[in-house]
Backbone as CSV, one residue per row, in Angstrom:
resi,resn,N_x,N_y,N_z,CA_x,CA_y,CA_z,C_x,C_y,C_z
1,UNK,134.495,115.822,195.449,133.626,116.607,194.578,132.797,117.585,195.407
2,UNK,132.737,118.682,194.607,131.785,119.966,195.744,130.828,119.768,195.510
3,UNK,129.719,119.729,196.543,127.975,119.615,196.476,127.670,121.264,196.771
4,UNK,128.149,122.335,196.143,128.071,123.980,195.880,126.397,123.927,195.234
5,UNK,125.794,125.073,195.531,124.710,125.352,195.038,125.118,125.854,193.523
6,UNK,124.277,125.653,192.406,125.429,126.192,190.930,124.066,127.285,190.815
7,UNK,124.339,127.879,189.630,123.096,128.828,189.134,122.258,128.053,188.013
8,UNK,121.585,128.241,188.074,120.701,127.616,186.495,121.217,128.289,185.317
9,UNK,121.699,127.576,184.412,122.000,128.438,183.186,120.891,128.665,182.143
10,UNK,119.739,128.230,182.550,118.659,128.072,181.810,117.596,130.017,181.932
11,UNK,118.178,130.660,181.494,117.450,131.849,182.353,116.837,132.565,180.779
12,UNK,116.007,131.889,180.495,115.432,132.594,178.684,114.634,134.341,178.991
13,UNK,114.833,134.769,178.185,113.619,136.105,177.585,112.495,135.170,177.769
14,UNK,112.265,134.195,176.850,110.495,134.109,176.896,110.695,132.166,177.135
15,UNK,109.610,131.463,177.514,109.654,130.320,177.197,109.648,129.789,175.920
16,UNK,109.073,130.238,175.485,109.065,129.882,173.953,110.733,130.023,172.921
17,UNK,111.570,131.137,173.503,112.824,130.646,173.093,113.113,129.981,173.130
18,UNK,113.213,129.007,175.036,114.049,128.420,175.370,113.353,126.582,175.162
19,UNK,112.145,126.604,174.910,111.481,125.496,174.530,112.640,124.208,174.157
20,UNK,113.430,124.595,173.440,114.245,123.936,172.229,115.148,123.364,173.024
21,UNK,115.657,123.753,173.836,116.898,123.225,175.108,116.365,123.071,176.268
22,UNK,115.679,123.686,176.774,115.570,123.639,178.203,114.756,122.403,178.640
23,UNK,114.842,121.541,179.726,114.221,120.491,180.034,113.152,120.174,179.963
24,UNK,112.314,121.631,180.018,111.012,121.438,179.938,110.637,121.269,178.665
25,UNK,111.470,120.725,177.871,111.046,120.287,176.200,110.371,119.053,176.021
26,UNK,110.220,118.054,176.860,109.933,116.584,176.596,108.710,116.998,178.110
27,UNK,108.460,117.709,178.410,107.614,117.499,179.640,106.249,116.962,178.955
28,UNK,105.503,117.446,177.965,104.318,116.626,177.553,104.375,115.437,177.556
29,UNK,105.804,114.848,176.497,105.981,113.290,176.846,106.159,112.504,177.931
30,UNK,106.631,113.809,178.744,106.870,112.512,180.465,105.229,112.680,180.761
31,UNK,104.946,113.807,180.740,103.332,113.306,181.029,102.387,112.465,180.612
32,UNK,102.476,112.202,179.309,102.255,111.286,178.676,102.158,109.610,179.025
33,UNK,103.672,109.882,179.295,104.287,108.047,179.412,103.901,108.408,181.472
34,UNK,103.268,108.992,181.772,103.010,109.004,183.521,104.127,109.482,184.606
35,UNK,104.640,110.357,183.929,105.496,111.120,185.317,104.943,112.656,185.186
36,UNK,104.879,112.537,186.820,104.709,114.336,187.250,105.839,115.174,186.830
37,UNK,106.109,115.744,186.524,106.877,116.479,186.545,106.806,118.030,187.585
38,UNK,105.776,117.973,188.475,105.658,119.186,189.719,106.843,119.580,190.354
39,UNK,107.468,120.534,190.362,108.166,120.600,191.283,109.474,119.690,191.367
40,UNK,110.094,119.342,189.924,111.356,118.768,189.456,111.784,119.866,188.274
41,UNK,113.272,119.792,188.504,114.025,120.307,187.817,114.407,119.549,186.098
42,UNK,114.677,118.043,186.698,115.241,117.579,185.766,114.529,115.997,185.762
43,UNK,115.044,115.611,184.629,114.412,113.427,185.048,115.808,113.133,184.254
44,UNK,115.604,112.076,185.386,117.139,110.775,184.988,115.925,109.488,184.946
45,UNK,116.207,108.775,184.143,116.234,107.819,183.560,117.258,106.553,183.780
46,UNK,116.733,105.864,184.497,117.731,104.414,185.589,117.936,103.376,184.441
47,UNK,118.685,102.737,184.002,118.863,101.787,183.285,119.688,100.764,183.015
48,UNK,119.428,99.377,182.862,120.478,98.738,182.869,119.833,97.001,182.943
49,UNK,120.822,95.868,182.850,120.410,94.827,182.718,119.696,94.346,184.093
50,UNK,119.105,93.138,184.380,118.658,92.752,185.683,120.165,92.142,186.168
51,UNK,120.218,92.300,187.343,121.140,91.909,188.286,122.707,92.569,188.547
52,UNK,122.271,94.087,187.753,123.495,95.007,188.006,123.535,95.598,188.879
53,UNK,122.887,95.513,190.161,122.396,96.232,191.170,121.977,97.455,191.048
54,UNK,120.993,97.515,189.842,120.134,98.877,189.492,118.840,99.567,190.777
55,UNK,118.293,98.449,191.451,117.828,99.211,192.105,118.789,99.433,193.414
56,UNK,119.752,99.001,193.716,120.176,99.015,195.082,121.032,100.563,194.416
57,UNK,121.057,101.106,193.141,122.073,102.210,193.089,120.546,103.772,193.348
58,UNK,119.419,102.602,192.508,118.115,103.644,192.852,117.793,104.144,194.246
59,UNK,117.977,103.081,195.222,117.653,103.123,196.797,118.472,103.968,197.354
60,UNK,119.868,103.943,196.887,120.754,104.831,197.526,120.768,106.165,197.237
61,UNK,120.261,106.373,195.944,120.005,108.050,195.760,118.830,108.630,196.409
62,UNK,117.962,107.739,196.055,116.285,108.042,196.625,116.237,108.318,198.202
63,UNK,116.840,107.431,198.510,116.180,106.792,199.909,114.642,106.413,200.020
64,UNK,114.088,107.390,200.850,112.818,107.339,201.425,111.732,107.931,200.076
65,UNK,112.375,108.169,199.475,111.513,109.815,198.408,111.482,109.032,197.361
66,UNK,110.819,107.906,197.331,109.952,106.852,195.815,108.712,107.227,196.397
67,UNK,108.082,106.380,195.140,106.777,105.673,195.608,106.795,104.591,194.114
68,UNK,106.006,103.912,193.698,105.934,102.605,192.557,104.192,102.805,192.456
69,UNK,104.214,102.539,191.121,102.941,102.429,190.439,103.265,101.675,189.288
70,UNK,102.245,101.824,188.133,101.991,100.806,186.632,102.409,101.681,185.906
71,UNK,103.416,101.355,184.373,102.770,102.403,183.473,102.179,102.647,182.863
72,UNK,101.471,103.550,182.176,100.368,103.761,181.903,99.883,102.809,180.526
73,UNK,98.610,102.101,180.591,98.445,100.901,179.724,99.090,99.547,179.908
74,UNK,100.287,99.630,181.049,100.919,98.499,181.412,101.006,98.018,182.429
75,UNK,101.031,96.759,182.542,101.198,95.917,184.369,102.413,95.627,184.709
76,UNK,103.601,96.427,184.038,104.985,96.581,184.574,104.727,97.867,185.571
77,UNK,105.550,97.094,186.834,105.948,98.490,187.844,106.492,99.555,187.772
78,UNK,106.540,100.495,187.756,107.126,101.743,187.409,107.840,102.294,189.559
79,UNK,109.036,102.308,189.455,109.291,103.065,190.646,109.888,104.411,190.062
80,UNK,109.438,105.471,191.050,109.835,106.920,190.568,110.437,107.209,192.223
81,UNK,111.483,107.715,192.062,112.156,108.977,193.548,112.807,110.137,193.076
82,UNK,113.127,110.841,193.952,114.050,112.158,193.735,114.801,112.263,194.857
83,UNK,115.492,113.123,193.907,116.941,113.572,195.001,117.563,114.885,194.580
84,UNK,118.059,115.790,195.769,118.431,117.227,195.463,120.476,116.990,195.298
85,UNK,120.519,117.778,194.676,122.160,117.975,194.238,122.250,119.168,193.767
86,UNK,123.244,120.441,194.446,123.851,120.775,193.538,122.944,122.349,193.332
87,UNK,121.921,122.403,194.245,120.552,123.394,194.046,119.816,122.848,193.586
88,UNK,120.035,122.041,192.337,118.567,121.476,191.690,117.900,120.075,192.220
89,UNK,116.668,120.362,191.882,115.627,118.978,192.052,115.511,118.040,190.975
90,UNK,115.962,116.887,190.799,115.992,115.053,190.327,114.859,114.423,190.808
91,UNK,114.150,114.412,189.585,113.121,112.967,189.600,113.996,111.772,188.809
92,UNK,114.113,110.774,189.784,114.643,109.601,188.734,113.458,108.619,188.233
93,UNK,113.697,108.197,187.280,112.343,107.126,187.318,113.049,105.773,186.713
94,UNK,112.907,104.507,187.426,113.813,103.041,187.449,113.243,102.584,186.173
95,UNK,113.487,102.377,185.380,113.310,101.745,184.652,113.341,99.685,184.165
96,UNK,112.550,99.313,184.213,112.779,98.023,184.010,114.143,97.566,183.163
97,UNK,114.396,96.150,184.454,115.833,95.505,183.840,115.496,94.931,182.683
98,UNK,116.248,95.508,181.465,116.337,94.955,180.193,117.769,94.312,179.831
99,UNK,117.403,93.484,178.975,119.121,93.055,178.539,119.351,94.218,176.872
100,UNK,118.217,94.502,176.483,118.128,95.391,175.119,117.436,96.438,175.114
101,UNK,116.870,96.805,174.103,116.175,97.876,173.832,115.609,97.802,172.406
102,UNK,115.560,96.239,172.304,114.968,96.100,170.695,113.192,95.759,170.863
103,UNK,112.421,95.535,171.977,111.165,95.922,171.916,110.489,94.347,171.568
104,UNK,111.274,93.857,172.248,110.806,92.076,172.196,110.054,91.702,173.471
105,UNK,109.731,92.436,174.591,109.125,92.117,175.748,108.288,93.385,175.757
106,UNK,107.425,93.494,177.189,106.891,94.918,177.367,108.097,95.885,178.143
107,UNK,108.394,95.014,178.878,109.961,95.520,179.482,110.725,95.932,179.041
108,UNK,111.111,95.651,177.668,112.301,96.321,176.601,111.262,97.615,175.968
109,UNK,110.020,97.294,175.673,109.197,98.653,174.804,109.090,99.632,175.712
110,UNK,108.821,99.356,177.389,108.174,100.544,178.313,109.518,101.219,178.449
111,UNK,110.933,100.565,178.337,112.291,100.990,178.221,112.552,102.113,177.269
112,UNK,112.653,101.289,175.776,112.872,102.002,174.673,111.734,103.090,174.914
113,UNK,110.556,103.093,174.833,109.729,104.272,174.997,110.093,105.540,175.363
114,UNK,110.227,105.187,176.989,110.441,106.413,177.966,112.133,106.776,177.163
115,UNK,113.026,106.469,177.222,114.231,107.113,176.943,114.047,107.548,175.236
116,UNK,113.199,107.178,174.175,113.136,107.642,172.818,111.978,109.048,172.850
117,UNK,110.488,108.609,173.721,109.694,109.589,173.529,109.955,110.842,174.492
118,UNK,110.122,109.724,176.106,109.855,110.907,177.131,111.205,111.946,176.763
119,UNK,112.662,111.439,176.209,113.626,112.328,176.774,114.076,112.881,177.817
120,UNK,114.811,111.799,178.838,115.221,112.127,179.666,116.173,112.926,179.583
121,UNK,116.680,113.683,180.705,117.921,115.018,180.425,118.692,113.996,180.643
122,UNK,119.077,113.219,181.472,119.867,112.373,181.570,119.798,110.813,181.705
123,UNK,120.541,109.978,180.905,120.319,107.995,181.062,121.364,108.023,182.059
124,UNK,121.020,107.058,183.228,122.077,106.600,183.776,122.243,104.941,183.622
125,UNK,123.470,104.752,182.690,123.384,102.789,182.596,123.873,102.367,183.661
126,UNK,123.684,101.546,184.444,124.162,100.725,185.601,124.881,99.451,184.605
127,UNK,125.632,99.316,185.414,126.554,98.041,184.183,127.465,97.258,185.539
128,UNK,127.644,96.119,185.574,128.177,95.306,186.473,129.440,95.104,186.001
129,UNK,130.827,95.712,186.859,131.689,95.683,186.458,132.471,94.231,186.756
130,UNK,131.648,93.125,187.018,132.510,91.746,186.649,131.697,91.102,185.298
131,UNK,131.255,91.782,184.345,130.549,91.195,183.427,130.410,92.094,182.063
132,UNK,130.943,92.943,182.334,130.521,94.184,181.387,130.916,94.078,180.171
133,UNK,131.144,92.820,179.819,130.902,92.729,178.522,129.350,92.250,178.130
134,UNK,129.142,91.870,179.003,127.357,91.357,178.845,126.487,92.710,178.608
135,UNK,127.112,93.480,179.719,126.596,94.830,179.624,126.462,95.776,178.518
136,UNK,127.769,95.612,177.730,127.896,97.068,176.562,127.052,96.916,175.325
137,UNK,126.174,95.781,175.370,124.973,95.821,174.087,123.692,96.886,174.856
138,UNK,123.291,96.559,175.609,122.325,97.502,176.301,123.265,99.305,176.212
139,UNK,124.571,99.589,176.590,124.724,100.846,176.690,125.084,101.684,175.177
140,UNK,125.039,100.570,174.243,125.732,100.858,172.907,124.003,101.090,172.395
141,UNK,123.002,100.780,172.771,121.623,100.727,172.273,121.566,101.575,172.638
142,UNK,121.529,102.228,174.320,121.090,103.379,174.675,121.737,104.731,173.836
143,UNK,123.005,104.763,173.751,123.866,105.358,173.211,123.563,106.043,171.556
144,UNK,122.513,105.041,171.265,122.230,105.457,169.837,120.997,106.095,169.858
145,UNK,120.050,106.264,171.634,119.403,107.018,171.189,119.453,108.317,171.716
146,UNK,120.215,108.152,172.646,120.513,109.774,173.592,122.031,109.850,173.546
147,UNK,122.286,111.788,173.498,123.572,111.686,174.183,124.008,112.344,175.468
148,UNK,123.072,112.152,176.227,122.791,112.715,177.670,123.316,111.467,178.558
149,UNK,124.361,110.635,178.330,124.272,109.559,179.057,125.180,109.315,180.169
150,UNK,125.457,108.826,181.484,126.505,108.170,182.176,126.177,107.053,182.530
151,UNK,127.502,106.588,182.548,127.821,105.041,182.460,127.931,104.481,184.390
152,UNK,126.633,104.166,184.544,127.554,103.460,186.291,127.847,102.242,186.443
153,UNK,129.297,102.519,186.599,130.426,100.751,186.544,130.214,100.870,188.282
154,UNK,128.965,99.480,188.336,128.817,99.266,189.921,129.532,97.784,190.120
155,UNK,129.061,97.814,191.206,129.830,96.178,192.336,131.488,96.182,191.103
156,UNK,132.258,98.118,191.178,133.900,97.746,191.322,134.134,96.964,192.755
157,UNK,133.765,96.798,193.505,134.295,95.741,195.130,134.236,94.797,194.301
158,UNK,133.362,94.034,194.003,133.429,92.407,193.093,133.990,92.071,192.351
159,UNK,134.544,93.187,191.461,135.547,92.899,190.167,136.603,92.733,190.630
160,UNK,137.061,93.678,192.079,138.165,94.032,192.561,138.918,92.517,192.975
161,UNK,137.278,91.852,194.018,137.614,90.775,194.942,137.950,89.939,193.749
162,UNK,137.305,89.726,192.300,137.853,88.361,191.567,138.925,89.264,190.903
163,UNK,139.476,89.886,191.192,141.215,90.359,190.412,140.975,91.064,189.732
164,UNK,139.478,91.652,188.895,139.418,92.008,187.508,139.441,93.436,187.952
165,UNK,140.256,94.138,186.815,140.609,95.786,186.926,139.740,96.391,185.595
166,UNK,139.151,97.441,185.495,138.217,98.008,184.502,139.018,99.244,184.781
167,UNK,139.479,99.531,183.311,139.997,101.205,183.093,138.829,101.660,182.550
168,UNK,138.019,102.515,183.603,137.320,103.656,183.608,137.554,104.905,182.868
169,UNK,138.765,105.327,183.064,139.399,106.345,182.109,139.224,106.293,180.584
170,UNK,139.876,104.758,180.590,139.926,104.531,178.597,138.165,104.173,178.002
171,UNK,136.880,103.421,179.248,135.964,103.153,179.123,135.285,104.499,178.154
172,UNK,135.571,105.692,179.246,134.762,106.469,179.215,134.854,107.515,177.979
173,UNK,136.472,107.645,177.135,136.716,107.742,176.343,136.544,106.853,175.084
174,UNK,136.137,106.102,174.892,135.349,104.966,174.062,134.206,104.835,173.841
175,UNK,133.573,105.137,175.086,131.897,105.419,175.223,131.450,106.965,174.551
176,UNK,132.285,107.780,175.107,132.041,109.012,174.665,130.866,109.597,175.630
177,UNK,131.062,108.911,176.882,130.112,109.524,178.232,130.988,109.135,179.301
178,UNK,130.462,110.333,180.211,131.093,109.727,181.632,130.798,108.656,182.270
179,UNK,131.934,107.868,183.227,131.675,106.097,183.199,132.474,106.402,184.754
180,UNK,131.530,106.176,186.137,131.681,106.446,187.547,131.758,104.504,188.107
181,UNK,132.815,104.648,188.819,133.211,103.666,189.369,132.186,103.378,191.207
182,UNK,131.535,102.672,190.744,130.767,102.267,192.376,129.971,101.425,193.467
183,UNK,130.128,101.395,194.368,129.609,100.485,195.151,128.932,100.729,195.796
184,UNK,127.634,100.480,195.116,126.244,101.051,196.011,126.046,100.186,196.921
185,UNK,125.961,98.956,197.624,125.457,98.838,198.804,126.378,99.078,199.420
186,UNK,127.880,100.180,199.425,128.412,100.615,200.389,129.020,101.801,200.124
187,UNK,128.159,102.216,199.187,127.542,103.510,199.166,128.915,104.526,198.272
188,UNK,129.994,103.753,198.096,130.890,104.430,197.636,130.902,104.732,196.250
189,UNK,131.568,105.886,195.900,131.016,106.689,193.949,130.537,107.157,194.360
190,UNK,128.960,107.029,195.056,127.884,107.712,194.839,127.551,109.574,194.535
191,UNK,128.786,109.646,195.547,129.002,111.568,195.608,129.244,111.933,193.829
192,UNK,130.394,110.899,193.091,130.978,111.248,192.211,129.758,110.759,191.041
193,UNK,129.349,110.071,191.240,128.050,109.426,190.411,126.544,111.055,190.609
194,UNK,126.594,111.219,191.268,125.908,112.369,191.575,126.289,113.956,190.863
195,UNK,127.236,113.952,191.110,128.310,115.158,189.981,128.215,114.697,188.881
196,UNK,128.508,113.784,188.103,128.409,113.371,186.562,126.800,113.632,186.299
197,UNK,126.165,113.382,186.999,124.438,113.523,186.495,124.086,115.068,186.704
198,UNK,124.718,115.907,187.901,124.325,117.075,187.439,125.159,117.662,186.378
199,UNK,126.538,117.583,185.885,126.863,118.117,184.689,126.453,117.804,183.409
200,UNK,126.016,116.229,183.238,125.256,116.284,181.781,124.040,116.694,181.529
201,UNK,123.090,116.546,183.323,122.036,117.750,183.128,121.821,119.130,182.757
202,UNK,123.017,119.656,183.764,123.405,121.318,183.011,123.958,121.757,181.987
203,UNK,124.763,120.825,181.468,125.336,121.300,180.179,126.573,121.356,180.387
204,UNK,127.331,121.074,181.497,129.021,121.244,181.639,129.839,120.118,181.214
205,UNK,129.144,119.141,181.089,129.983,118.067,180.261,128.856,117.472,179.278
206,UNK,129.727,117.596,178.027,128.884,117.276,177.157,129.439,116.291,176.310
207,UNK,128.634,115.147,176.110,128.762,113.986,176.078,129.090,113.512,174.208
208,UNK,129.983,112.760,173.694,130.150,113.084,172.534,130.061,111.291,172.153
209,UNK,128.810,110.282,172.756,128.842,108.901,172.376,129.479,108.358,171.231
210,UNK,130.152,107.159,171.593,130.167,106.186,170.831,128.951,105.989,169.552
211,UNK,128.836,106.037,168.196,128.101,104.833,167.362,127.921,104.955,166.532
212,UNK,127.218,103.805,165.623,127.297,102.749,164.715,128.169,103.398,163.721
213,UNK,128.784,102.919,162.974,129.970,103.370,161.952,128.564,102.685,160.764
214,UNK,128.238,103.235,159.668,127.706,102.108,158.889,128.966,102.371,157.739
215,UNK,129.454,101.203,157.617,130.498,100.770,156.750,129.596,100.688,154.666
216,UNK,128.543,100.310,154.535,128.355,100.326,153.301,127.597,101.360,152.863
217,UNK,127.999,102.099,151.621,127.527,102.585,150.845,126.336,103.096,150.728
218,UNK,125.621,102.037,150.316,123.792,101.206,150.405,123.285,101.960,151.318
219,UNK,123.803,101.002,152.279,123.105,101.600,154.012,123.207,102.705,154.087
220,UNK,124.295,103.386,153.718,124.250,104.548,154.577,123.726,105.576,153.705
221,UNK,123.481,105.322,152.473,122.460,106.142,151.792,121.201,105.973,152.303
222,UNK,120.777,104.964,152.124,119.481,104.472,152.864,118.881,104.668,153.954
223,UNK,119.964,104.972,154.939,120.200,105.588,156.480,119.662,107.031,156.441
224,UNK,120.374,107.829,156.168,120.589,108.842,155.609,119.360,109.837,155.362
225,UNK,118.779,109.180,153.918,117.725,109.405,153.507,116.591,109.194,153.890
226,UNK,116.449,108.283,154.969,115.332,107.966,155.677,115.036,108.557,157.255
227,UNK,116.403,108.631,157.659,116.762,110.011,158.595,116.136,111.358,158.490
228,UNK,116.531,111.630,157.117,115.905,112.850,156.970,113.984,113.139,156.892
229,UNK,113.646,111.979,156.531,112.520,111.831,155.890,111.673,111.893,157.318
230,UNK,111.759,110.759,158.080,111.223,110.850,159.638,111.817,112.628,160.285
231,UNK,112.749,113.404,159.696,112.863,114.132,160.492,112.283,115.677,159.918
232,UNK,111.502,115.391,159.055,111.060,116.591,158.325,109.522,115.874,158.809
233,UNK,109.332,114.813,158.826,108.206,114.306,159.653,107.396,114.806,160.684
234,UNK,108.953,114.715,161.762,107.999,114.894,162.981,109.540,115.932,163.659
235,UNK,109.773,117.135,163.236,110.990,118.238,163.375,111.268,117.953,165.151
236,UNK,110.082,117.588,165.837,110.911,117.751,167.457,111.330,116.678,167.991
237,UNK,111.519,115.025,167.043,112.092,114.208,167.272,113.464,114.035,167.581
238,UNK,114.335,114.030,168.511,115.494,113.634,168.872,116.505,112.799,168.122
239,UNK,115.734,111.503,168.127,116.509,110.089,167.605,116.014,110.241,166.240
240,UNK,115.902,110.604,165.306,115.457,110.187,163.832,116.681,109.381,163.117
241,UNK,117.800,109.162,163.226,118.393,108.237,163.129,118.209,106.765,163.301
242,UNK,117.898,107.137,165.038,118.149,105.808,165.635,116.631,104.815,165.023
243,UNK,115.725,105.770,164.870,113.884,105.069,164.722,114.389,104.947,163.119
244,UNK,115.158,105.502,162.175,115.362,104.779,160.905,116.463,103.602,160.938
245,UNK,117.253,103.262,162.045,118.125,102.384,162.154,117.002,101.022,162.372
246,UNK,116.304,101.563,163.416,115.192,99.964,163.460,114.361,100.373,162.645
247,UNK,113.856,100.579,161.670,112.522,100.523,160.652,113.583,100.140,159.603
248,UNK,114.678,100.326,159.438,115.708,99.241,158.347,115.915,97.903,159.072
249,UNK,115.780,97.923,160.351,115.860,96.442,160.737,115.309,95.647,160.852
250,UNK,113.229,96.372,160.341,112.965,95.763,161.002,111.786,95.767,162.122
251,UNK,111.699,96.764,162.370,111.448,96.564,163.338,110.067,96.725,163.570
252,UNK,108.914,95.966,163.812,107.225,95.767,163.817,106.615,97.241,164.427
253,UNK,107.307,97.370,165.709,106.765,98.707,166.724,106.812,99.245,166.424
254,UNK,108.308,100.005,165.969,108.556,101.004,165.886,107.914,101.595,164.325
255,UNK,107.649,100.250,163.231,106.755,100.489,162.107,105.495,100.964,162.914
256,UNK,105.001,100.277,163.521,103.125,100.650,164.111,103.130,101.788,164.970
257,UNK,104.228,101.978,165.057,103.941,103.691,166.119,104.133,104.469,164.835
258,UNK,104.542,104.284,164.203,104.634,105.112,162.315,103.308,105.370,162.139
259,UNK,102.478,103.727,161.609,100.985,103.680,160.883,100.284,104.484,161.887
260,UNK,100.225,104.158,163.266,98.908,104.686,164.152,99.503,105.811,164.187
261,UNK,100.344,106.960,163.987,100.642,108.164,164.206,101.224,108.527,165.727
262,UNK,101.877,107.593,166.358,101.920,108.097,167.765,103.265,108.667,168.214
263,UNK,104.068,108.408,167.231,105.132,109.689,167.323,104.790,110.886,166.664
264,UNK,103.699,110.877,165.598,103.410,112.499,165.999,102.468,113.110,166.851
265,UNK,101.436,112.136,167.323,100.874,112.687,168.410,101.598,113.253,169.376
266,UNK,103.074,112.539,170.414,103.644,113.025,171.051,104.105,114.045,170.838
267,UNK,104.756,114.742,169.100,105.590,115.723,169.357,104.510,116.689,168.483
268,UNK,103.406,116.845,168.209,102.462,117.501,168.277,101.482,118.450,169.729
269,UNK,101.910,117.474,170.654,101.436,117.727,171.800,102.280,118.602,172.394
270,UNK,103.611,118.331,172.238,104.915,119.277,172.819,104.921,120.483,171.933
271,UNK,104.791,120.408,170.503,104.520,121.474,169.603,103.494,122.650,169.788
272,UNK,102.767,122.116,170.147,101.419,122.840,171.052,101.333,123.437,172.269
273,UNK,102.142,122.867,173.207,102.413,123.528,174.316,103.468,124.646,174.321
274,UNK,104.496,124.062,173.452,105.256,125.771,172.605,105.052,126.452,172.014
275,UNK,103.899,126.362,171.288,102.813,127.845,170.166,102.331,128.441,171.920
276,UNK,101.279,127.776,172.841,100.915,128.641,173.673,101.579,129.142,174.738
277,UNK,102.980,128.770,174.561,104.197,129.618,175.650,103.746,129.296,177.049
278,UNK,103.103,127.610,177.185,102.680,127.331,178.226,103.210,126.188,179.079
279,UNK,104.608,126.232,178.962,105.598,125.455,179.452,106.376,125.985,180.356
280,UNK,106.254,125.969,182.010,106.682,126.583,183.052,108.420,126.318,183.203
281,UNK,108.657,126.997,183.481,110.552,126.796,184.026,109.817,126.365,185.317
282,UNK,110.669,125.253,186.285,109.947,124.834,187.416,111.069,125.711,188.629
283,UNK,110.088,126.158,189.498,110.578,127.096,190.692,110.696,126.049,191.761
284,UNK,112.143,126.134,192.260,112.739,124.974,193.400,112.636,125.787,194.697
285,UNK,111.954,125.337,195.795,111.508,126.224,197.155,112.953,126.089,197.534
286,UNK,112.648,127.001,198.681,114.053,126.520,199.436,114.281,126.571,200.292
């Protein structure tokens, strides 16, 4: 794979056109949920169960260029690094090992949060390719709320050593995201894992996920109609699907971020920073 400098395709008349696409659309919310955004191009979003070797795939991109703090209101660790590819600048930020994203721990909410409010340009799932069936409830969750996603099928050496073969090819066509074969503590993928994250960042592969089929009638009127309703709500919401899929399920939080208003605070705040055309394209030194 070529590590070529590319051009930004992001080059608007005014900010305020380009508000709507360009990365700097969710920047209030990463500020929000506690990432800088100074002097980054883009944010990836690390994700995946505990013991998929999520941070050993974080260490290998990062290296030296983290640092770890709280997030904000919470006594979960937050590690943040970056890494250059490609011309552009990557903030990743690790996200706590979840097995879900249904908002039953603080670990699953500080999860679901950052990938529903902040909007990352890109999810990367880490998934353990001797287990990955354990894995595909977490990437089928993520999947329903972004479609910015790649799939990293890590420790292929382990699957390899117990016999087990994973078609990557047919995975990734099923998923409806790119799905990179690798072995981070020996460092292999990583180049090719690196190329998949700058094309769903830029826009050259565009990701067409896997999900939910709703099979009845009922539901999917119900779906539907309540979709629309959250999305005339709060217009710069992303997932309005996915936040009416859990408020039919159910779901306590994602009801109380309704009552207290805090999904429209967030996209009120982003709304606001696009009336005053005060959302910078970020300039990469060089």
């Amino acid at each position: 794979m070529s590590n070529q400098p590319i051009a930004n395709p992001l080059q608007p008349q005014s900010v305020a056109e380009a508000c709507a696409t360009c990365p700097a659309h969710s920047r209030a919310n990463l500020l929000r949920l506690g990432v800088d955004m100074t002097d980054w191009d883009y944010v990836v979003a690390l994700a995946g169960n505990p013991n998929t070797g999520k941070s050993t795939v974080f260490n290998a991109l990062t290296g030296l260029r983290q640092h770890t703090g709280n997030w904000p209101g919470k006594t979960v660790t937050r590690a943040e690094g970056g890494f250059q590819f490609g011309g552009q600048r990557y903030k990743i930020v690790d996200l706590p090992g979840t097995y879900s994203l249904l908002a039953t721990s603080v670990d699953e909410e500080v999860a679901r949060d950052f990938i529903l409010f902040g909007q990352p340009d890109v999810t990367v799932i880490v998934v353990d390719a001797t287990r990955l069936e354990r894995n595909l409830n977490l990437v089928l969750q993520v999947l329903e709320i972004t479609e910015r996603a790649v799939v990293c099928l890590n420790l292929i050496d382990e699957a390899k050593r117990h016999k087990l073969e994973v078609d990557e090819r047919r995975l990734a066509r099923d998923l409806g995201v790119p799905v990179v074969p690798t072995a981070a503590r020996q460092r292999q993928g990583l180049q090719e894992l690196l190329q998949a994250i700058d094309d769903v960042a830029t826009g050259r592969t565009v990701c067409r996920p896997h999900r939910l089929k709703v099979q009845s009638d009922k539901l999917s009127y119900a779906l539907d109609r309540l979709a629309r309703e959250i999305q005339a709500a709060y217009p710069q919401l992303s997932n309005a699907r996915w936040v009416a899929l859990r408020l039919l399920d159910g779901d306590e939080a994602i009801a109380d971020a309704l009552r207290r208003g805090d999904l429209g605070d967030l996209n009120r705040a982003v709304a606001a920073e696009h009336a005053q055309n005060i959302i910078p394209l970020v300039e990469v030194a060089s």
